[in-house]
C-alpha positions as CSV (number, residue, x, y, z in Angstrom):
1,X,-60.7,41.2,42.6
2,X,-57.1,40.0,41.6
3,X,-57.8,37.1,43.8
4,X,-60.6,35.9,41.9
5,X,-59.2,36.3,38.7
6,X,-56.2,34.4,39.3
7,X,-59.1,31.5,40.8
8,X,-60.9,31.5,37.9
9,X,-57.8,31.9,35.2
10,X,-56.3,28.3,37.5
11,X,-59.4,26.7,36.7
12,X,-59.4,27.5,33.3
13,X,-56.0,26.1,33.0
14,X,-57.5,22.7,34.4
15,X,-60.9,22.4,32.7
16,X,-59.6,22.9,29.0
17,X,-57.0,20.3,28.8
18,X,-59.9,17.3,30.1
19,X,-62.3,18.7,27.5
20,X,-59.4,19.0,25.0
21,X,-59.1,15.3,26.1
22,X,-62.6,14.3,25.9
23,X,-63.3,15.9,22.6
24,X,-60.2,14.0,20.8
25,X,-61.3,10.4,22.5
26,X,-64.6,10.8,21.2
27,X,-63.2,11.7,17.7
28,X,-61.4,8.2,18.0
29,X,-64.4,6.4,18.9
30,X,-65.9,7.8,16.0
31,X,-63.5,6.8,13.7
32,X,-63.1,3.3,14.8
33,X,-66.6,2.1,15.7
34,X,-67.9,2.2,12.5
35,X,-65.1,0.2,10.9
36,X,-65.6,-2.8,12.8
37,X,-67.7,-5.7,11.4
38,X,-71.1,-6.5,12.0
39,X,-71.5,-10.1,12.9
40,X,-74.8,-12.2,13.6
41,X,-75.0,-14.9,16.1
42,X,-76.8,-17.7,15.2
43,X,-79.5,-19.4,17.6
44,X,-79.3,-22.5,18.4
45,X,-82.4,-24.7,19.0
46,X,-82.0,-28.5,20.3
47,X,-84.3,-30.9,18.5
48,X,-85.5,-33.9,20.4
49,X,-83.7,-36.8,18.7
50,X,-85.2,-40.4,18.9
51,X,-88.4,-41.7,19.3
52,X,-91.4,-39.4,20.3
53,X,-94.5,-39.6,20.5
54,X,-97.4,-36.6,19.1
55,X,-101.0,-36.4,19.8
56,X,-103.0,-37.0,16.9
57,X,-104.9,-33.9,15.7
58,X,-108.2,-36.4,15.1
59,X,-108.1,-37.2,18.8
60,X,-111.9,-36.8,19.9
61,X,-111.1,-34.1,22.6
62,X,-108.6,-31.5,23.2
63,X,-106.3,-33.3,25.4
64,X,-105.3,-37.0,26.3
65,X,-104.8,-38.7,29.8
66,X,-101.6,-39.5,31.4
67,X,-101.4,-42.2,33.9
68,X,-98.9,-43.8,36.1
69,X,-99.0,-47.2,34.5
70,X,-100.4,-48.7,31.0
71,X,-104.0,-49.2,32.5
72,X,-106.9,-47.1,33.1
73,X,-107.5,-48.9,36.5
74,X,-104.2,-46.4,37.2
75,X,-104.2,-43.4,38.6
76,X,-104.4,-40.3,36.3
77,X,-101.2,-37.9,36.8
78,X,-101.6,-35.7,33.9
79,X,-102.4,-34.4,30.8
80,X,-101.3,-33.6,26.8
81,X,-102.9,-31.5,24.4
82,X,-103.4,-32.3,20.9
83,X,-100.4,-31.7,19.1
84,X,-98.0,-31.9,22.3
85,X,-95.3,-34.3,21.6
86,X,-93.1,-35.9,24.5
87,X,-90.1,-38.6,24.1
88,X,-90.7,-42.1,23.9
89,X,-89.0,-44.0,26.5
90,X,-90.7,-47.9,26.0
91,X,-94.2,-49.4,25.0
92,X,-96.3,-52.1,27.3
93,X,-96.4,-56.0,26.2
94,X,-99.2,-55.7,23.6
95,X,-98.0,-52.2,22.5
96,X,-101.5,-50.7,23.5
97,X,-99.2,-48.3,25.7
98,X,-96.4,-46.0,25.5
99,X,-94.0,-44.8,28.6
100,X,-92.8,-41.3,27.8
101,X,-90.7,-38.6,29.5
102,X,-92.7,-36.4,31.7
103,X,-91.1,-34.2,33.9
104,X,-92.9,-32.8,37.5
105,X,-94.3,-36.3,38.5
106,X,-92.1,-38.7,40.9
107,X,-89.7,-40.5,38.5
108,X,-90.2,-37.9,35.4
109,X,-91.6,-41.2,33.5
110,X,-95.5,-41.6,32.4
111,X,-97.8,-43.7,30.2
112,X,-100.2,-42.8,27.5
113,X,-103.0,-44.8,25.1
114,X,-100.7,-46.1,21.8
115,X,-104.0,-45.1,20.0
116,X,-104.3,-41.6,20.6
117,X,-100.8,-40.8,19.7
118,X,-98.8,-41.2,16.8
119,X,-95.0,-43.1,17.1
120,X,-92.1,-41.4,14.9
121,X,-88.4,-41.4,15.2
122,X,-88.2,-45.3,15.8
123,X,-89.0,-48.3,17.9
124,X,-88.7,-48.6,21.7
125,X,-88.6,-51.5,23.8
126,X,-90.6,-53.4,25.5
127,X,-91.0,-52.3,29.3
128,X,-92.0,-54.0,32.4
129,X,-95.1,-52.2,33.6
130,X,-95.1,-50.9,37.7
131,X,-97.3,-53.0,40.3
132,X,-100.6,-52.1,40.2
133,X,-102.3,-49.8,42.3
134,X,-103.5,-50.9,45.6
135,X,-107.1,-49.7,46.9
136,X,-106.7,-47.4,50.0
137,X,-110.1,-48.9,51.3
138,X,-111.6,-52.4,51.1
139,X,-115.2,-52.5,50.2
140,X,-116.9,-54.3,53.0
141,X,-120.8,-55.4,52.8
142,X,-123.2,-54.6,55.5
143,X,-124.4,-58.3,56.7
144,X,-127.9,-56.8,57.7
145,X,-127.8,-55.1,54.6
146,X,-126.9,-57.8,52.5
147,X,-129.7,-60.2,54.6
148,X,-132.2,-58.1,52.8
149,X,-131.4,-59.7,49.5
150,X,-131.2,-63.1,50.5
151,X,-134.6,-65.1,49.8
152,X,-134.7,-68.5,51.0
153,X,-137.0,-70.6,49.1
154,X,-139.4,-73.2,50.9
155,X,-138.6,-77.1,49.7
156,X,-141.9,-78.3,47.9
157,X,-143.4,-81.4,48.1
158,X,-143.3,-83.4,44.6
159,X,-146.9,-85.1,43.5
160,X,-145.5,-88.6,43.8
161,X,-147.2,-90.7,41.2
162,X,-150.4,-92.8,41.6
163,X,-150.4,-95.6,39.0
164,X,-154.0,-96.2,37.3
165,X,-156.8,-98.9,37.6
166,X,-156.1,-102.0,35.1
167,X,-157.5,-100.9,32.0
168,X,-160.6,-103.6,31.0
169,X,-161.2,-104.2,27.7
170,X,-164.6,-105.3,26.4
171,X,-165.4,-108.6,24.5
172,X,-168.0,-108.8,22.2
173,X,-169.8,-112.5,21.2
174,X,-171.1,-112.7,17.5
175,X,-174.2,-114.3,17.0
176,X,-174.8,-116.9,14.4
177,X,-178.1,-116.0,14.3
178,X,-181.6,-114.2,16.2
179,X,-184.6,-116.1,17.3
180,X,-187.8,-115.4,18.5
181,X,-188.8,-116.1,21.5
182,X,-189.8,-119.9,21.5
183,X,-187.3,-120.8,18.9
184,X,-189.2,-119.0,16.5
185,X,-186.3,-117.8,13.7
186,X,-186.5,-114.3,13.8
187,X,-186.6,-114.1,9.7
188,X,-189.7,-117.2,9.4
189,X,-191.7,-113.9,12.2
190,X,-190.6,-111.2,9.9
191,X,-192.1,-112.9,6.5
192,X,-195.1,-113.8,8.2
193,X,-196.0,-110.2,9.4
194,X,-195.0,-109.1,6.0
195,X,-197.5,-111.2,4.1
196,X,-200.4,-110.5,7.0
197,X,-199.5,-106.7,6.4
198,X,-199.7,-107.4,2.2
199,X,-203.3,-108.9,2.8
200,X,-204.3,-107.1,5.4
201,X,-203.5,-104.1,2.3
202,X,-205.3,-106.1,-0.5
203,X,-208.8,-107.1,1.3
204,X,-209.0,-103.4,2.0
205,X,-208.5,-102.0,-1.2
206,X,-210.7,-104.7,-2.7
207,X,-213.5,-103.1,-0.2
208,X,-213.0,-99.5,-1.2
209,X,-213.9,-100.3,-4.3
């Protein structure tokens, strides 16, 4: 029993100066902590600076196209939504296209329709566009195919022209005057049946009565 008393009065001896210890350095910490001044840290947000481009909010769909040069016969490598804005790197020849930053596609540089977006921040230059894509596959025609639509008209004859008969013209002979045959005027044979006729008329209606 002595031993164990004298174990735990050791013990004693070595657990109450570390608490004695802890309790002042936490009275410190107390003190001082709450003396020190609160400070705020500002936050820092980068602006694009220069020219940019945003996509107009009248835009007829949700999103433009991006493409890898200022045509639509190039191939589409992206996309913007309305209201995305992206940094303005150049413009085509007739301005109808803008080259703008966009990171994830080979060279980080794309082109969108001037139209659709709206220009701020200043002007950009002028750019020479990239060579313009080249078909993978040639379009060949099928010759029997194309035989079907091929019609090969038969030459015609013309009418060849047949020139007409002489026209003959009439001629007419006046006569100075008619006469019975014999020499008889015609008008000396007309008076005479005239007057025969006349008393031919007259004897008969003198017999009537």
């Amino acid at each position: 029993m002595d031993i164990k008393r004298k174990i735990t009065a050791n013990n004693l001896l070595y657990i109450l100066p570390i608490m004695m210890a802890f309790a002042i350095t936490s009275q410190v910490f107390a003190e001082v902590l709450p003396q020190q001044p609160t400070i705020s840290v500002p936050t820092v947000t980068s602006t694009p600076s220069g020219p940019k481009i945003t996509v107009r909010l009248d835009a007829d769909q949700e999103q433009i196209n991006v493409r890898s040069g200022p045509g639509t016969y190039y191939d589409k490598v992206g996309v913007l939504l309305v209201g995305q804005q992206a940094t303005a790197k150049g413009r085509s020849a007739g301005g109808e296209w803008i080259l703008i930053d966009y990171p994830g596609i080979q060279g980080g540089l794309a082109w969108v329709y001037a139209p659709l977006v709206e220009l701020t921040g200043g002007t950009v230059p002028i750019v020479e566009p990239p060579p313009t894509p080249t078909p993978v596959v040639t379009p060949t025609i099928d010759p029997t195919l194309a035989a079907q639509f091929v019609v090969t008209s038969a030459p015609t004859r013309l009418p060849t022209y047949t020139a007409p008969p002489p026209l003959t013209i009439p001629t007419f002979r006046a006569q100075t005057g008619l006469q019975a045959p014999g020499g008889i005027p015609m008008g000396l044979v007309i008076l005479s049946l005239f007057g025969a006729g006349a008393l031919l008329g007259f004897f008969t209606l003198a017999r009537n009565r």
